[in-house]
N, C-alpha and C positions, 0 to 999 in steps of 0.2 A: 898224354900225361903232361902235365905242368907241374913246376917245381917253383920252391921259394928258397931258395937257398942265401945265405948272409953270415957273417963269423957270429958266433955265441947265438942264433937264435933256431931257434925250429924248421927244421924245413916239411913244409907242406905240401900236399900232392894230392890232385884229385884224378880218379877212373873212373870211365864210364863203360858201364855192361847195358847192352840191347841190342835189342832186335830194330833195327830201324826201317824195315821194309813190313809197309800198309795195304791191304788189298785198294783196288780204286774203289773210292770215297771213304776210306778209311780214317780214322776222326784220334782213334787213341792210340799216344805214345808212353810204353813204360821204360823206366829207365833204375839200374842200382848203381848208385856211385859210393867208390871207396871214397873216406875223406882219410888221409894217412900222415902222421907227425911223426917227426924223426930228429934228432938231436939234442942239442941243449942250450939255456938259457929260455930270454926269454921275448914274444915280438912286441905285448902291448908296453914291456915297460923297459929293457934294454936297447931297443930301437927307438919308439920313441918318450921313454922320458925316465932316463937312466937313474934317477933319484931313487927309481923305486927296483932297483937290481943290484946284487949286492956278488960281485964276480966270485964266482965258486962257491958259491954257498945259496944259487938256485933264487929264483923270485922273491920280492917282498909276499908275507902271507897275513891275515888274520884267521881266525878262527876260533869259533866258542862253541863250546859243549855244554850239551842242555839234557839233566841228567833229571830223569822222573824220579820225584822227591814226597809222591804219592801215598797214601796210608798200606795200599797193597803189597808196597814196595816193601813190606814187613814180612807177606808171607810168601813163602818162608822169609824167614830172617836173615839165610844166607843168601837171599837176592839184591837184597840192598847192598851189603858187603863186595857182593861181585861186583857190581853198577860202580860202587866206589872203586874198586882194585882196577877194573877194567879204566875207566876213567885218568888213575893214575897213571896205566900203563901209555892211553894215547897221550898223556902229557909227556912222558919220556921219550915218546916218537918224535915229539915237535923240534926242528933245528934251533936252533941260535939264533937270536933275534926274530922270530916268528911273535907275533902279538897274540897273546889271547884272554881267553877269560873260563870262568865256568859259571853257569844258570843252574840254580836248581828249581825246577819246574813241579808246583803243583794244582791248583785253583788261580796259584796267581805266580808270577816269574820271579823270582829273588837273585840278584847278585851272589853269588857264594865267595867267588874271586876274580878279580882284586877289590872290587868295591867301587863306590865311586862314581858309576857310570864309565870305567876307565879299563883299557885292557893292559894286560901287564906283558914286559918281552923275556921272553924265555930266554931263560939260564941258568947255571945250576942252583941261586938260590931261588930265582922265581920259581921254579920247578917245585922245589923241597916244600916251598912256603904255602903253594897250591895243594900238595898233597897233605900237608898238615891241614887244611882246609877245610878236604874234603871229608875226612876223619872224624869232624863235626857232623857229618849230616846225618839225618835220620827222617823216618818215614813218618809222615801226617798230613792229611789234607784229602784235594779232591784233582783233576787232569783238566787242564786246559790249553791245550799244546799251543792255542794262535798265544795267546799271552808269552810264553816262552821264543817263539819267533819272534814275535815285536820286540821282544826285549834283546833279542840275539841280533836281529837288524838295526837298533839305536846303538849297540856297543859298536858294530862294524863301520857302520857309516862312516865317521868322522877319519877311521884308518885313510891313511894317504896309503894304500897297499898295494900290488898287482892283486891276489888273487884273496878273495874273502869264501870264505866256507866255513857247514854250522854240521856240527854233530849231534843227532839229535836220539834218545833212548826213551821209551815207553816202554811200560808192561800193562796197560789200563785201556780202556776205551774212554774215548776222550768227554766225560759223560757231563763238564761242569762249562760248557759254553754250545753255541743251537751252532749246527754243522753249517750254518751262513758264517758265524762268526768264524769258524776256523776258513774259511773260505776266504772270507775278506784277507785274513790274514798272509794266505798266502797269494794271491794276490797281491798285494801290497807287499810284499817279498821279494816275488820272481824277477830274475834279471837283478837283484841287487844283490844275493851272494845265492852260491849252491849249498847244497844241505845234505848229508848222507843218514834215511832213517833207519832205527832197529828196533823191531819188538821183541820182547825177550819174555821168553815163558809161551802160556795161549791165553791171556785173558784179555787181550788187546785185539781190535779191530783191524784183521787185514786193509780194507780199502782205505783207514784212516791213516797207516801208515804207509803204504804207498803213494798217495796222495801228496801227502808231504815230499817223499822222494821226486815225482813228476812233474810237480809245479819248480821245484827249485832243483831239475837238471841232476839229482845224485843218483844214490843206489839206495833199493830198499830191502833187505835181509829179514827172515826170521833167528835168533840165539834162542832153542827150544830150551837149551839146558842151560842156566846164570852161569854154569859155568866155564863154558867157551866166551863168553862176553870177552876176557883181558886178549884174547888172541883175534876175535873181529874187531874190536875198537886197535892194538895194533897198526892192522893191516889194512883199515881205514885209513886211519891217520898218516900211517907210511905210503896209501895211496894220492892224502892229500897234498902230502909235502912234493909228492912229483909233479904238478901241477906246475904249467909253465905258463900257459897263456890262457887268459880269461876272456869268457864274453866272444867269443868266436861266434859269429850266425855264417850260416849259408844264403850269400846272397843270388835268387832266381828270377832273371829278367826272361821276356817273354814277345815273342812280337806279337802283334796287332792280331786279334780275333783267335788268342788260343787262350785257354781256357785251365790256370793249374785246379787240378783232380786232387790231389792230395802229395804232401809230402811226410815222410816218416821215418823215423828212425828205424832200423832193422836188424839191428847187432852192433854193440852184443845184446841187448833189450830192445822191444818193441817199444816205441813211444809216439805217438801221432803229432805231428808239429804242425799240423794245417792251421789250424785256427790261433797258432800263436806268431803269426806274419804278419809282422808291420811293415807298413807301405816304404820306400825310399827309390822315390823317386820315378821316371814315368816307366809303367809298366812292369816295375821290379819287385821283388820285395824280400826285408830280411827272417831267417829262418833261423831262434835260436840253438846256440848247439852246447852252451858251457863253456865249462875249462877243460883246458885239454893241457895232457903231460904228452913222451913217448908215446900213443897208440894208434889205433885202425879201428873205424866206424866206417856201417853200411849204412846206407840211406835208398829208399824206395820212392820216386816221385813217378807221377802220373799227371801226363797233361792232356788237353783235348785241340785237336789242331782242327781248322779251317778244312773240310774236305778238298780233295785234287786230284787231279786227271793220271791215268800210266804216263810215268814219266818223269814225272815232276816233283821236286824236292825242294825241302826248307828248313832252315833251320829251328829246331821247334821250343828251346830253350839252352840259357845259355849259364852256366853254372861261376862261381867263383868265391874266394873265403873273404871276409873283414872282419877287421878286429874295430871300436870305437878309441876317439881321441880326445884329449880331455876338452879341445875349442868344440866338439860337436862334430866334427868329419868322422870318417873314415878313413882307417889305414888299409889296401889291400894287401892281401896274402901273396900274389902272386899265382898262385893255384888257380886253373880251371879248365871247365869242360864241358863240351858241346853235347848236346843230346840233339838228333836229326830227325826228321823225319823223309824216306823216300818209298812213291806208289809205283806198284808195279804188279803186273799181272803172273809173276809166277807165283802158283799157289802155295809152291813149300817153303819158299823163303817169307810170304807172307803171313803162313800161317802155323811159323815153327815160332814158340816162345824160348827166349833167352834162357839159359841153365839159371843163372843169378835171379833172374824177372821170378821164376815159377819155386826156387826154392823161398825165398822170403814173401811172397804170396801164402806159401804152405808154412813156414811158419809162423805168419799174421795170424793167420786163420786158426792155428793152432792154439797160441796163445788166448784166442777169442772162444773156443768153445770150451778149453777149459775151465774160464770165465764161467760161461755162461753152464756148464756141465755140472759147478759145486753148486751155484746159486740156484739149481732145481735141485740137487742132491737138499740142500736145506730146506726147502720148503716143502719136498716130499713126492715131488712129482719123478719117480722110479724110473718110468718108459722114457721120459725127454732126460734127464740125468744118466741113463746109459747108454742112448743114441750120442749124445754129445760126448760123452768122456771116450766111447768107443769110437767115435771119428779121429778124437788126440790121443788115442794107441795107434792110430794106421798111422796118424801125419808125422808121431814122433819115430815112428818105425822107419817109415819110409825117406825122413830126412837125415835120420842119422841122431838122433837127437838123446842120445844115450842117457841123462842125467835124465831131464824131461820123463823119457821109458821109466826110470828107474823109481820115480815119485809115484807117477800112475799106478804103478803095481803095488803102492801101498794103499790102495782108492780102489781101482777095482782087481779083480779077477780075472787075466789076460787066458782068452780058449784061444783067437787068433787074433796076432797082430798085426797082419796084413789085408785083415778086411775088419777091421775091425771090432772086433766080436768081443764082447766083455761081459762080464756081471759085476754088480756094485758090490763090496766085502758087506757083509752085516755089520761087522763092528769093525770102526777106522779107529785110530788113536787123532784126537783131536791136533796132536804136532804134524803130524804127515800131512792130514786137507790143510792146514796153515803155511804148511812148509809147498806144499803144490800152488797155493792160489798165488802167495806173494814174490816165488819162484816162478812162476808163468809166462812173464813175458822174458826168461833169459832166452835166447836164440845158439843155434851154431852157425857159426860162419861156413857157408859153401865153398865146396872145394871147386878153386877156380883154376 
């Protein structure tokens, strides 16, 4: 274990769990690494560029809230209501001088507050002034949720801030722009602030708001009832004010002739990072991870080494955290850690897998067939819809995965949970399959 330790800011720490013994000509190494923050302040802005940290009162922040201002958002009528309550309540979470704004989002993006193109800094009259605001708004129109990010990303920009992040609320299917377009959009987002999305109700498209959550690093929730909304928006917002450091990648260098396999997120959510690594420099490359407050993430990476003789050992990647500086460097974390590779011909030490390795394996997988287990359930196919839901009863069983267990059995009819054995309910409540698919990839952490 590496440590970054420094007054006022985080200290970072990375672990590594595996199995580092390969039969001969053994090719694949897996490896789960804790990434783990601990303290307070902040590294990309009280270290290096104090302007943007503000002692005891936690990082500079921006953040706008993009509140669906939709014609649906009428029925019922105390939906809109809540959207609004709730809204005011994350504006009471926001500290003292945090900047923000609110959007209301339908067909096309509207400034609600402050106007302008301009965010405004919280306190208690900007607060008051906002929620008189929001009191104005009412439901009309059609859903275009990339409009409402581009519009969330032009107000953030210009912040000189540590940490930018967008909340964002739908009850709709995003039905009034072509799913390239919402694409683009996030795309042209990612890496410039995080986004935490919620759909509320069931008349909104699970993948569309997950989507939004995965490209821009947040969380994505179902609020089945308007009105628990004032207590998730909250606990959002009280999430995002802990936020210390932004823009953290893991960066994974590599020697000569191996090969990275995939890297991914593993807890608390499943998230695949592979194909979001940009190159830096020979043989390396960065792995985004967000912003990060207090906590602990697991990460599951897979490489492919150069085959080799009994005996013989290598380093097979080399792990470590960075944060970006405003000339274009890098700041290192201080954190890191070795994943090895060594061949040898005892069979049990080669061919025993890591506790860590085989639980977040199982529940990748997990999250993957319940995936794949509603999206037969919907189109009707009976026999592949209960094969698949009934492998994520065994996998949720067998990991401990008690929330997980607890969704499924509103989906199907558990006979056994250790082999699997299920039947699909005749009649689901359409909150439950919404609340299991957009839930899917939460994880438990292995007991290490």
């Amino acid at each position: 274990m590496a440590n970054f330790a420094k007054s006022n800011v985080p200290q970072f720490s990375v672990d590594v769990y595996q199995n580092e013994y390969l039969p001969e000509e053994g090719r694949e190494v897996d490896a789960v690494v804790t990434v783990t923050a601990t303290g307070g302040g902040t590294v990309g802005s009280a270290v290096t560029a104090p302007h943007l940290y503000s002692p005891g009162q936690g990082p500079s922040a921006a953040v706008v809230l993009m509140v669906d201002c939709s014609g649906s958002m009428d029925y019922p009528p105390t939906k809109m209501r809540n959207a609004r309550d709730a809204t005011a309540a994350a504006i009471d979470a926001l500290r003292d001088g945090v900047r923000f704004a609110v959007v209301g989002g339908t067909h096309v993006a509207r400034e609600v507050f402050p106007g302008g193109g301009a965010l405004a800094v919280a306190d208690a009259g900007t607060r008051e002034q906002a929620k008189q605001a929001l009191r104005k708004l009412t439901a009309g129109g059609g859903t275009a949720i990339g409009t409402w990010l581009r519009l969330a990303d032009r107000l953030l920009a210009p912040a000189d801030v540590a940490i930018r992040h967008g909340i964002l609320l739908t009850d709709g299917r995003n039905e009034h722009e072509s799913p390239q377009d919402l694409r683009a959009a996030l795309d042209a987002c990612a890496g410039r602030f995080t986004c935490d999305a919620r759909g509320v109700g069931t008349d909104w498209e699970v993948k569309e708001v997950t989507a939004v959550a995965s490209a821009l690093l947040g969380s994505a929730d179902i609020v089945a009832d308007p009105a628990g909304l004032a207590a998730d928006f909250t606990r959002m917002m009280e999430t995002a004010m802990g936020k210390e450091v932004a823009d953290v990648s893991l960066r994974l260098w590599t020697p000569v002739g191996t090969t990275v396999r995939f890297v991914k997120q593993v807890a608390p959510t499943v998230e695949d990072l592979t194909r979001r690594r940009t190159e830096a420099g020979p043989r390396a490359g960065d792995y985004p991870l967000g912003s990060w407050g207090d906590e602990s993430r697991d990460y599951h990476l897979c490489v492919e080494v150069p085959p080799a003789g009994i005996g013989q050992e290598m380093l097979a990647a080399r792990l470590s955290l960075v944060v970006p500086q405003p000339d274009g460097s890098v700041q290192n974390l201080g954190a890191q850690g070795l994943v090895r590779a060594v061949w040898t011909d005892d069979l049990v030490a080669s061919t025993s897998i890591n506790p860590q390795v085989a639980h977040y394996t199982g529940q990748a997988e997990l999250s993957q067939v319940i995936q794949e287990g509603l999206d037969l359930r919907k189109v009707g196919d009976i026999d592949g819809a209960t094969a698949k839901l009934g492998r994520a009863v065994q996998l949720a069983s067998a990991s401990g995965n008690a929330d997980t267990a607890k969704l499924l059995a509103k989906v199907v009819d558990v006979v056994d949970a250790a082999t699997g054995t299920v039947r699909l309910k005749a009649k689901v409540e359409e909150a439950d399959e919404m609340t299991l698919e957009t839930r899917s990839t939460k994880t438990v952490r292995v007991k290490k």
